[in-house]
C-alpha positions in Angstrom: 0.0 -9.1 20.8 -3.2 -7.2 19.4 -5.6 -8.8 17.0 -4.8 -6.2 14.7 -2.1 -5.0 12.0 -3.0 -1.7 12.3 -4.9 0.4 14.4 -5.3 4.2 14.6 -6.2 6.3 17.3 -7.7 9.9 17.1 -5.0 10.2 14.5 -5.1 14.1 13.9 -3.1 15.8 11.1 -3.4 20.0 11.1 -0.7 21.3 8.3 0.5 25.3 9.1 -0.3 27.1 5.6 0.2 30.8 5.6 -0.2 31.4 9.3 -3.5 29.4 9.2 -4.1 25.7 10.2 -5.4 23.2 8.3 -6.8 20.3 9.6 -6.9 17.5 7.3 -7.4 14.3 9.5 -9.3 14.9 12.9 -9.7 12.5 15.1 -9.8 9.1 13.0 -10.1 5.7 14.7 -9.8 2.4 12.5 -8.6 -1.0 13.1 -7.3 -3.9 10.2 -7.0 -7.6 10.7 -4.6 -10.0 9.2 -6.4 -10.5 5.6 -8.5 -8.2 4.9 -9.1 -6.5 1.9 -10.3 -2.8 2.8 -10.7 -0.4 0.4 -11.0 3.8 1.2 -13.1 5.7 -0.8 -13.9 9.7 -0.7 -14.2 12.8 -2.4 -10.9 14.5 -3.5 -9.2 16.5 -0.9 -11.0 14.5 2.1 -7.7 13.1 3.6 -7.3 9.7 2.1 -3.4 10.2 1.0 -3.0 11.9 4.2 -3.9 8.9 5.9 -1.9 7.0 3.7 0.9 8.8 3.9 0.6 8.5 8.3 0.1 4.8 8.5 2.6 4.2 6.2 5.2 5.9 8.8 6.0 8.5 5.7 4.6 11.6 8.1 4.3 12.0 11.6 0.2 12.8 12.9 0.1 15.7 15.1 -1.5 14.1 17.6 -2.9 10.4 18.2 -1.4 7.2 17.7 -0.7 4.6 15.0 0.0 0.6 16.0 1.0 -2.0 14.4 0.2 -5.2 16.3 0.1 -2.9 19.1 3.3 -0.8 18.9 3.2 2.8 19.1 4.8 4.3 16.0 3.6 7.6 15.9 6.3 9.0 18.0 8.8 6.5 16.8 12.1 7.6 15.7 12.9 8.3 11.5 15.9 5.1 12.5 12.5 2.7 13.6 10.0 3.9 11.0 12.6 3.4 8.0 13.1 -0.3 9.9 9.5 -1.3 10.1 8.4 0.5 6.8 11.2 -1.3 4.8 10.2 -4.8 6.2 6.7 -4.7 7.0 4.5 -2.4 4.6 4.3 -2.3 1.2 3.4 0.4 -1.3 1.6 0.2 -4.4 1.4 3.6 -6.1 -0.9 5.3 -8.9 2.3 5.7 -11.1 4.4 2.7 -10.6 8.1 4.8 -9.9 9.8 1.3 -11.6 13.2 2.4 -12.1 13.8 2.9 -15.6 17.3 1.5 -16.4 16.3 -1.9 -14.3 14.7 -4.6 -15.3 11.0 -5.7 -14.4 13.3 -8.7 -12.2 15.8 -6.2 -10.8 13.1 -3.7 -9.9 11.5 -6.1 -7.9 14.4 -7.6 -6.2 15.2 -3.5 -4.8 13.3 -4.1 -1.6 15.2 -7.3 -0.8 18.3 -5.4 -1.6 17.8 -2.6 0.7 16.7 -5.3 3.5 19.9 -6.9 2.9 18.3 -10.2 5.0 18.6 -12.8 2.3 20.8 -14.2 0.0 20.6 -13.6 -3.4 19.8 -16.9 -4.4 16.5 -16.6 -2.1 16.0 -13.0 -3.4 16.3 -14.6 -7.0 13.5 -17.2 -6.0 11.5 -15.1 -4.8 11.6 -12.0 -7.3 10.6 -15.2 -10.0 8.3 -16.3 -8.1 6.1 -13.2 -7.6 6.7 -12.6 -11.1 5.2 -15.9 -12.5 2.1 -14.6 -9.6 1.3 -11.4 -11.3 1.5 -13.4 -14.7 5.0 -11.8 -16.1 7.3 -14.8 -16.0 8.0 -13.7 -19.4 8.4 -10.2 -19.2 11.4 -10.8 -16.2 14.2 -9.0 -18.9 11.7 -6.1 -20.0 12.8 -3.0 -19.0 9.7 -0.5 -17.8 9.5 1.3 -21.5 9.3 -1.7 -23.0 6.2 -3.4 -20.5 2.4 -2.3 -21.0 0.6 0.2 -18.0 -0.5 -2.5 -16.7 2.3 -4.5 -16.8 4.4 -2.1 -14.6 1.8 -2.0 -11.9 1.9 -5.4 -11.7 5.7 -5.4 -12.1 5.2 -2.5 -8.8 2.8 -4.8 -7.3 5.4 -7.6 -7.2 7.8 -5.2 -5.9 5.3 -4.2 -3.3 5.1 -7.8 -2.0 8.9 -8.6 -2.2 9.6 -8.7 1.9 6.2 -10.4 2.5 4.7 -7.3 3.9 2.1 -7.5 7.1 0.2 -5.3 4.9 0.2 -3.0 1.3 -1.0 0.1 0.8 -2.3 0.9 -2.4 -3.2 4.8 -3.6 -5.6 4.7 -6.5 -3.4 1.3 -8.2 -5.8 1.9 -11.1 -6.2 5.2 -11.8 -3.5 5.4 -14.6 -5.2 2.3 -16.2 -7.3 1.6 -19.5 -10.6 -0.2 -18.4 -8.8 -3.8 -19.4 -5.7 -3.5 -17.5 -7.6 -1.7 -14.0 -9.7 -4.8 -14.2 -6.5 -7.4 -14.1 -5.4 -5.8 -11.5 -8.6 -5.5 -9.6 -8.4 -9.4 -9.9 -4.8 -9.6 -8.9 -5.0 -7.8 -5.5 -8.5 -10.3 -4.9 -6.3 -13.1 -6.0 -3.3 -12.1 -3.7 -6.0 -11.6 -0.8 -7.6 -14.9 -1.0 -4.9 -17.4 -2.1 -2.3 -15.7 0.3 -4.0 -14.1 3.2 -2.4 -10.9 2.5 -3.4 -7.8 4.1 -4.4 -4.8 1.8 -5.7 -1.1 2.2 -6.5 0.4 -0.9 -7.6 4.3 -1.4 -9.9 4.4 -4.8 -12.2 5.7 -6.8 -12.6 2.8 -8.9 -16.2 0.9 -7.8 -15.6 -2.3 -9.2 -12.2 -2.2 -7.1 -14.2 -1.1 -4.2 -16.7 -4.4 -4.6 -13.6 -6.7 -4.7 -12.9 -5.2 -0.6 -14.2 -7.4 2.0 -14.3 -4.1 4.3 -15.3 -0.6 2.5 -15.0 2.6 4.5 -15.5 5.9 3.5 -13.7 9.2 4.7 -15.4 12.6 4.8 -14.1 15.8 6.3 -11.3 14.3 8.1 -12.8 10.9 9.8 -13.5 7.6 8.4 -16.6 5.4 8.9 -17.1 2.0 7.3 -19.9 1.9 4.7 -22.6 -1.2 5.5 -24.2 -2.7 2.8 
C-alpha cells in the first residue's frame, strides 16, 4: 500500500468552450500523508476548485492519474467513485448545503444513511458524538435557520467527518464567516488535525487558516508548488 492518501499525477484538466480549449490544470503532481493539514492558496481563477473538484472523484481529469493509497481512480467507473467518495472523502463547503427541514443531528447522520453500514444506534452515537466535538451538543434539535454561520459549518463540518473519512476537503470553509466565527473554525479543523490525526486539504484565502496548515502549497497557472517558509 503507498505511503500516501492521495497522490496526483500530471493531472491535466482542458474544458472545450466555444470551439477553444481551456486548460485549467496542466500537469500537477502532489502527494498527502495520513495527517496532514495542507492548505491551497492562489489567485481566483488559478485552478484550486478544479483540483478539488478531480480529487474529490466529482470530475474526471483529461489526462493523468489520481490515487488514493495507490489506486487508480481517474478512470474509475461513476459505480466505484460514488463507492469510495461516499466512504472515504469528506466535503466541507463555503456555504454549508445543510438541509433545511433536518435537524443539525439528522443532517449529520445523512452520510451514515446513504452508507447504510451501521446501525442506527451506532449512527446515533456517532452523529452525538461529533456534535459534542464541534461544540453543539446543544444545538442537536436546531434546525439550520435557527443555528448561527458558524454554527452550520460546524454542523457541515460534523457531517463532513460522519464515515471517518481518509481525508476532507475543504473549499474556502471560511469565506462566508464574520472574523469570530472563521476563527472557531480555523481552530476546529487544527483541533480535529491534532487530537484525531485526520487528514485535511483545505483551498483558502483566509491567512490565519493558511498558518494553522502544517503543509502550504500554492497553485499558479495550472500547477501547484508547495510554499517553504
Amino acid at each position: 500500500m503507498s505511503d500516501f492518501i492521495l497522490e496526483t499525477k500530471n493531472l491535466t484538466r482542458v474544458f472545450e468552450e466555444t470551439g477553444e480549449a481551456l486548460s485549467i490544470l496542466n500537469g500537477v503532481d502532489f502527494a498527502l500523508k495520513q495527517g496532514e493539514f495542507a492548505v491551497l492558496t492562489g489567485a481566483s481563477g488559478s485552478g484550486k476548485s478544479t483540483f478539488l473538484n478531480l480529487i474529490g472523484l466529482l470530475d474526471t481529469p483529461t489526462a493523468g492519474e489520481i490515487l488514493f493509497y495507490g489506486k487508480n481512480f481517474s478512470r474509475a467507473t461513476s459505480e466505484e467513485k460514488d463507492a469510495y467518495h461516499r466512504k472515504h472523502i469528506g466535503f466541507v463547503f463555503q456555504f454549508h448545503h445543510l438541509l433545511s427541514e433536518f435537524t443539525a443531528f439528522e443532517n449529520v447522520c445523512v452520510p451514515a444513511r446513504i452508507l447504510n453500514e451501521k446501525s442506527f444506534a451506532e449512527i446515533k452515537d456517532r452523529a452525538m458524538y461529533l456534535l459534542e466535538t464541534v461544540g453543539l451538543k446543544d444545538r442537536l434539535k436546531h434546525l439550520p435557520r435557527e443555528l448561527s454561520g458558524g454554527e452550520r459549518q460546524r454542523v457541515a463540518v460534523a457531517r463532513a467527518l460522519m464515515n471517518e473519512p481518509a481525508i476532507v476537503l475543504a473549499d474556502e470553509p471560511s469565506g462566508n464567516l464574520d472574523e469570530k466565527n472563521a476563527e472557531m473554525l480555523n481552530e476546529l479543523f487544527s483541533k480535529l488535525n491534532k487530537e484525531f490525526n485526520q487528514t485535511f486539504l483545505v483551498v483558502t484565502h483566509d491567512e490565519r487558516l493558511a498558518n494553522c496548515a502544517s503543509k502550504r502549497y500554492i497553485m499558479t497557472h495550472g500547477k501547484i508548488s508547495e510554499k517553504v517558509g
